[in-house]
C-alpha positions in Angstrom: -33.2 -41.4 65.5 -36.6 -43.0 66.4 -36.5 -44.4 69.7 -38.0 -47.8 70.1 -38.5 -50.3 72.9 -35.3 -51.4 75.1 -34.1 -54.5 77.1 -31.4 -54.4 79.3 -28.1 -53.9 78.1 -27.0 -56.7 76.5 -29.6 -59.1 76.7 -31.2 -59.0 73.6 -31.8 -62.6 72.5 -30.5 -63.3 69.0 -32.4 -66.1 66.8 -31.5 -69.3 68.7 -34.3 -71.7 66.7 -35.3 -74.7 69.1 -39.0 -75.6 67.8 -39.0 -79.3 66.5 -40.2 -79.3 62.9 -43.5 -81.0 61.9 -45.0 -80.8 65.2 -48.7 -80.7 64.6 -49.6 -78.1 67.3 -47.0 -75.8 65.6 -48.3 -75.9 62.8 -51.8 -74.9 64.1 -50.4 -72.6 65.7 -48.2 -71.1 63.1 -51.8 -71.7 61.1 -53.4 -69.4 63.2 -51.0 -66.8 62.9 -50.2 -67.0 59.4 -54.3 -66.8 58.8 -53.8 -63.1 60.6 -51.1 -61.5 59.3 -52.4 -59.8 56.2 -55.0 -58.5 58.5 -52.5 -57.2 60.8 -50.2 -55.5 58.0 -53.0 -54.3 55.6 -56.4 -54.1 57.6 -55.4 -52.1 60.9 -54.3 -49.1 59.5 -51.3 -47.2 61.0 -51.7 -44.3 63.5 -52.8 -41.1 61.1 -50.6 -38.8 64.0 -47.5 -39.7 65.6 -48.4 -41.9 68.6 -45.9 -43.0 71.4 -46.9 -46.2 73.3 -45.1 -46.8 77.1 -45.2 -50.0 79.2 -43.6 -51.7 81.5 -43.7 -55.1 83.1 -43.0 -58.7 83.1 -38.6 -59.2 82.3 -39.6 -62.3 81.0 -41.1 -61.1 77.9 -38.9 -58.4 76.9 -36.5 -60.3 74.2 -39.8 -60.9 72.5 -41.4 -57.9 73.0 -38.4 -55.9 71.7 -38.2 -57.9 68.3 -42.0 -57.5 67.7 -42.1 -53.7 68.9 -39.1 -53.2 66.3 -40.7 -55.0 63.7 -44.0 -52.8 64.2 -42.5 -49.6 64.4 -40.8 -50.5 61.1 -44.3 -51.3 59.7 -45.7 -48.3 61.6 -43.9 -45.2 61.3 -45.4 -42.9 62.9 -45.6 -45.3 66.2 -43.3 -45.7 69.1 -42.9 -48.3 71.8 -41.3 -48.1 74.8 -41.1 -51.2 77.3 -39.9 -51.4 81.0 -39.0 -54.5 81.6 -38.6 -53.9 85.5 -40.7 -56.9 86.8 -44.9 -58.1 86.6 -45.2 -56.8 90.4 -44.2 -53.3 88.3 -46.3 -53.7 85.5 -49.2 -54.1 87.5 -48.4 -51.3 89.9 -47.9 -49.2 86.9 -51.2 -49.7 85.3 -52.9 -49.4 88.6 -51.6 -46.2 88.9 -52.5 -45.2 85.0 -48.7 -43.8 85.1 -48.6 -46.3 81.4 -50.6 -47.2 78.2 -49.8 -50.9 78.8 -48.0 -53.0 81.9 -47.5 -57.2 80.9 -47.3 -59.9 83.9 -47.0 -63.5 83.8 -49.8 -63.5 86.6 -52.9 -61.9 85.7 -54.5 -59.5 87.7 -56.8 -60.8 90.7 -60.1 -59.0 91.5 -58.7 -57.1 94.1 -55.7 -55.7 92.2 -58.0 -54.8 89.1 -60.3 -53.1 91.7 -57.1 -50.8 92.8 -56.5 -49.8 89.4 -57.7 -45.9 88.9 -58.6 -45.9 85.6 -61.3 -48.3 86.0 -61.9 -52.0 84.4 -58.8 -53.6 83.2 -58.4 -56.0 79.8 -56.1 -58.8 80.4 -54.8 -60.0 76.7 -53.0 -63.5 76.7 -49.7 -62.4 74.0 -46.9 -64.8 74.5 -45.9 -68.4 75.7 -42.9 -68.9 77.6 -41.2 -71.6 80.4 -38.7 -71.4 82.9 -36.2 -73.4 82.6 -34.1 -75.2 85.8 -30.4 -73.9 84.8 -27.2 -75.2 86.7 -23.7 -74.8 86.3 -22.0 -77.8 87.1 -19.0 -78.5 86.0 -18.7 -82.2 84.8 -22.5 -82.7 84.7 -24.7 -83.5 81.6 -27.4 -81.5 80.4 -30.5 -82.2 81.1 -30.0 -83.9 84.4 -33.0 -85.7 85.6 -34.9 -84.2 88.6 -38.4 -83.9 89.9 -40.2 -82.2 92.5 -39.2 -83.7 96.1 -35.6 -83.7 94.8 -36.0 -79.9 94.0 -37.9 -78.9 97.0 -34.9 -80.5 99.1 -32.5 -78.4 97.0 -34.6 -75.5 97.5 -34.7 -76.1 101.2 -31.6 -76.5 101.7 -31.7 -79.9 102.6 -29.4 -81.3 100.1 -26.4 -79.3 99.9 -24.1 -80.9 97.7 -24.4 -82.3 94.1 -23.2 -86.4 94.8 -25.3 -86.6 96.8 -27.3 -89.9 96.7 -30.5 -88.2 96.1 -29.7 -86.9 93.0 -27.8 -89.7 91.9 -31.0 -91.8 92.3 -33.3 -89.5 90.5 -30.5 -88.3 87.8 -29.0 -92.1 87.0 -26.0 -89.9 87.2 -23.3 -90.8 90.0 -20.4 -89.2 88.4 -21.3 -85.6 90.0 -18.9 -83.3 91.7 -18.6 -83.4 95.6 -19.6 -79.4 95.3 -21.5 -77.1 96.8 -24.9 -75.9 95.5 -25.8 -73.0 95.5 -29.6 -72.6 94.9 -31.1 -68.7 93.4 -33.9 -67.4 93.4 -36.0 -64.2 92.4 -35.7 -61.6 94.9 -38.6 -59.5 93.3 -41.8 -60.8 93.0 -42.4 -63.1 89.8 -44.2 -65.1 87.5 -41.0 -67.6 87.6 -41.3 -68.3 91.1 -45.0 -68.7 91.2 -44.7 -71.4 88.4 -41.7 -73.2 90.3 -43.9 -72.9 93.7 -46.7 -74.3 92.6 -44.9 -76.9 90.7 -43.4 -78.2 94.0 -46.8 -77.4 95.6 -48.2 -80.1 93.1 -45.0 -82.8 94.0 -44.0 -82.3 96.8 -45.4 -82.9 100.0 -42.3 -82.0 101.9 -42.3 -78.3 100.2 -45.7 -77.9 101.5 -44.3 -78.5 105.0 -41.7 -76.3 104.5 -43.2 -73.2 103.5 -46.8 -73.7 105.5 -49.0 -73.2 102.4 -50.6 -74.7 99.3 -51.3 -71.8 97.9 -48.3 -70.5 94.9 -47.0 -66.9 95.9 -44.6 -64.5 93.7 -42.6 -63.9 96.1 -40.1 -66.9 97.0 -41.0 -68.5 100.2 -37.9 -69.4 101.1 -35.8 -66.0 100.7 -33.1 -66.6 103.7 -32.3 -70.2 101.7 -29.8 -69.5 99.0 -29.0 -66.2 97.1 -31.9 -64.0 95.7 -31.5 -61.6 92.1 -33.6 -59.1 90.8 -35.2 -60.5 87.8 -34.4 -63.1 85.2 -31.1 -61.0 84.4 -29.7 -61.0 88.0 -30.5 -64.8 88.3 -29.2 -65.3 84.6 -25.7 -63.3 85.5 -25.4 -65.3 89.1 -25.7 -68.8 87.4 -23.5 -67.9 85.0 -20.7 -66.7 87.6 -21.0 -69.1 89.9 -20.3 -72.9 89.9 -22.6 -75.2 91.6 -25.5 -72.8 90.9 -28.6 -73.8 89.9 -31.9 -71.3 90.0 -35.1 -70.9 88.0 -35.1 -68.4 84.6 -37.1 -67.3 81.7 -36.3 -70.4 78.7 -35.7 -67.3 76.7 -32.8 -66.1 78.5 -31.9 -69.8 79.5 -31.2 -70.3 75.8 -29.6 -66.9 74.6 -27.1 -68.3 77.8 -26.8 -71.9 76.1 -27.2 -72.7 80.0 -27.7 -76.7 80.9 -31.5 -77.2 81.6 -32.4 -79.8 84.4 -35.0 -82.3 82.5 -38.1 -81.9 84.8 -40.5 -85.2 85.8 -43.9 -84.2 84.9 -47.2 -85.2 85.1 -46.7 -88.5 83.2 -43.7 -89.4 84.8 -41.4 -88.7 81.9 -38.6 -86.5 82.1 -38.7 -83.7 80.2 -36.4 -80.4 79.0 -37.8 -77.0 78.1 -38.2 -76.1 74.3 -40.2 -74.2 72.5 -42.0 -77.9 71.3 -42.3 -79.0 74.7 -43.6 -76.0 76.0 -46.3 -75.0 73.1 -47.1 -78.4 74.1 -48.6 -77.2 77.5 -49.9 -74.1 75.7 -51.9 -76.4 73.4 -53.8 -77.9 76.5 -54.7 -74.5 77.8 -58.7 -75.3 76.9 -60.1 -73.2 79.5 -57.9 -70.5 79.8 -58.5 -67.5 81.1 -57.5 -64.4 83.5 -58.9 -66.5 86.5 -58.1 -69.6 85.4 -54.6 -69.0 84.0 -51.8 -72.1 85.4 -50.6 -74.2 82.9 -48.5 -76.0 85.4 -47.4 -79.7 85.0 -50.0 -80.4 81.9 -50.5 -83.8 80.8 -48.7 -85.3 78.0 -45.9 -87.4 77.9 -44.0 -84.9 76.3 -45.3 -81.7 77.8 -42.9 -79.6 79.9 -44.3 -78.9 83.5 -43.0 -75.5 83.7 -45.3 -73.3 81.1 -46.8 -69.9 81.3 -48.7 -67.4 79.5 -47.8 -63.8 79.8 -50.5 -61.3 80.0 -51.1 -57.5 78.5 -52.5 -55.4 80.8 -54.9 -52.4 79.1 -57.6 -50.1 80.4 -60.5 -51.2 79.2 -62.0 -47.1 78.6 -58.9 -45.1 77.1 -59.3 -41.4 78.1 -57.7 -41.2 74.6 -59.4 -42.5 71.8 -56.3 -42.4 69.5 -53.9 -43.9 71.9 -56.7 -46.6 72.5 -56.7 -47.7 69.0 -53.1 -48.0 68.4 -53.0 -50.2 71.6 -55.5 -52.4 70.0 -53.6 -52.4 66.4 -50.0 -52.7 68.4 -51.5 -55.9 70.0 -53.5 -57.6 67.5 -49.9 -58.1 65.5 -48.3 -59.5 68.3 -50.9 -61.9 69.0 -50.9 -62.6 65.2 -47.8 -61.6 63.0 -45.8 -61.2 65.9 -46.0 -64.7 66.5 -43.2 -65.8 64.1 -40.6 -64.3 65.6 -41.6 -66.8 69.3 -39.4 -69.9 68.5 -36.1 -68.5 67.6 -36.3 -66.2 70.6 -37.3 -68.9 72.9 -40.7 -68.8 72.9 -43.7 -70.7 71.4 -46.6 -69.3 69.3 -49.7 -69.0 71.2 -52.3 -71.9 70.1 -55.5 -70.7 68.0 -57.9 -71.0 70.9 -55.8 -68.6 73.1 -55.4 -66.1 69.5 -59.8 -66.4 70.1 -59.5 -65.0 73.6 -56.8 -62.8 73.1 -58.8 -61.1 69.8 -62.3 -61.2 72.0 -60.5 -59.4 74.6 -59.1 -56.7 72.0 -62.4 -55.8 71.0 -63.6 -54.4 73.8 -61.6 -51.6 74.0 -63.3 -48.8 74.1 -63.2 -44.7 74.3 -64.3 -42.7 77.1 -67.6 -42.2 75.3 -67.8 -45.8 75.0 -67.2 -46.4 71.3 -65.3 -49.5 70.3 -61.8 -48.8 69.3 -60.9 -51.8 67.8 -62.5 -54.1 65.1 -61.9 -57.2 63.7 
């Protein structure tokens, strides 16, 4: 049997649809897509050999990479994907040691992390929008209780320990809560999820900045002896799930397969809003400038917008020592960033906006073989 790309046991996301219909970024999005696909099926033509694929990377990603790489393979024949989904921090180490054809993280590569990588110049190809939801189990408590920043930073400090307490009544409107312990997690291997929470409580709160000593967002937590740390979006998923009074910060993909209760985050207009794939691709839709240096999508305007956004990033060598492998990349990632595209919503996701499908296609297209022809064409 034809091996294909796997996600942890078990956590394979199942269609759980949460786009709002007749959203006009969608459907610019969806546009976009739609516009591609024929080129994606018909255009790129399938390896002529049998070509296996590996990466590894962000665990964010992996529900929707798994669906896509499926769907490919049963396109493609003769191609394989495999997928690691053991963390960005491993993705990046990965590709900088040219031990993979691919790695994905939710942080792009800086300078001097590209500069580490042996095989030379490295393509960074914008491929999926995700957020990260705030999930809680509290028993008795609504979904999508109200917080904001200075209410979460005292949680994640460990300042407010319980969940009556008047703090979170005042910011919730809710004053029914349990007199029960929280019990805050985090990720205890670097990630794209706790850079996106940091710097959101970098941006509102001026206590957090106290706290932890820095304005600057880091991937790994700042505040590891506070709480309980998990590896990856699983562990975190699994602790929150097991434990009452929990509340910690997870991939909206997982957060939904889970049917976990979402905290309604305040953000930039001072509206209170819960992660969906709407309110999300809303963010996406104001990523004008984005880029591989210029990548945060972190509390966007927008009334509507959800503060807690991201892109996630394919990482390829810009020169493939093999030409064939090279090209398949390029194929393998144009029909995610186009066809792949429909199967974002019911997984969690959004569809990346048209502007970002631009960058992501300009990027592909400088792939190129160790002689330096192009590999990939529009």
């Amino acid at each position: 049997m034809k091996r294909r790309s796997i996600a942890p046991a078990g956590l394979v996301l199942a269609a759980a649809l949460v786009a709002a219909s007749g959203s006009s970024w969608l459907s610019s999005a969806a546009g976009a897509a739609s516009a591609h696909s024929n080129a994606a099926v018909v255009k790129k033509a399938a390896a002529s050999a049998s070509t296996t694929l590996n990466g590894a990377g962000a665990n964010s990603i992996a529900p929707f990479f798994e669906k896509v790489f499926y769907n490919y393979e049963h396109l493609h024949s003769k191609v394989t994907v495999n997928y690691s989904p053991a963390g960005s921090s491993v993705g990046v180490k990965d590709i900088q040691q040219n031990t993979v054809d691919f790695g994905d993280s939710e942080i792009p590569m800086s300078s001097s992390a590209q500069a580490a990588a042996s095989g030379g110049a490295v393509l960074q190809v914008p491929v999926e929008l995700g957020g990260v939801a705030l999930s809680y189990n509290v028993p008795g408590a609504p979904k999508g209780l109200h917080l904001d920043g200075p209410t979460l930073a005292a949680i994640f400090e460990g300042t407010i320990t319980k969940w009556n307490d008047p703090r979170i009544a005042k910011v919730s409107g809710v004053s029914h809560l349990p007199n029960l312990a929280i019990v805050p997690v985090h990720r205890a291997d670097s990630s794209g999820p706790g850079w996106d929470l940091d710097q959101y409580l970098i941006s509102t709160s001026t206590g957090w900045v106290k706290k932890i000593g820095t304005s600057k967002a880091s991937t790994s937590w700042p505040l590891p002896d506070i709480g309980e740390g998990e590896q990856l979006n699983t562990g975190v998923a699994t602790f929150i799930k097991s434990t009452a009074g929990s509340i910690g910060y997870v991939s909206f993909g997982y957060a939904s397969k889970a049917k976990f209760a979402n905290a309604a985050l305040k953000n930039k207009a001072g509206a209170f809003v819960s992660p969906s794939s709407y309110t999300i691709g809303l963010a996406g839709a104001r990523a004008s400038n984005l880029s591989a240096s210029h990548f945060s999508i972190i509390d966007e305007p927008g009334a509507s917008t959800y503060p807690l956004a991201n892109f996630s990033w394919t990482l390829l060598y810009k020169k493939q020592a093999n030409a064939a492998k090279g090209a398949a990349l390029g194929a393998l990632f144009y029909y995610v960033v186009t066809t792949g595209q429909k199967q974002a919503s019911p997984l969690g996701y959004s569809p990346i906006p048209a502007n970002v499908l631009k960058l992501a296609e300009n990027t592909l297209v400088k792939l190129r073989s160790s002689t330096g022809k192009q590999l990939f064409k529009l």
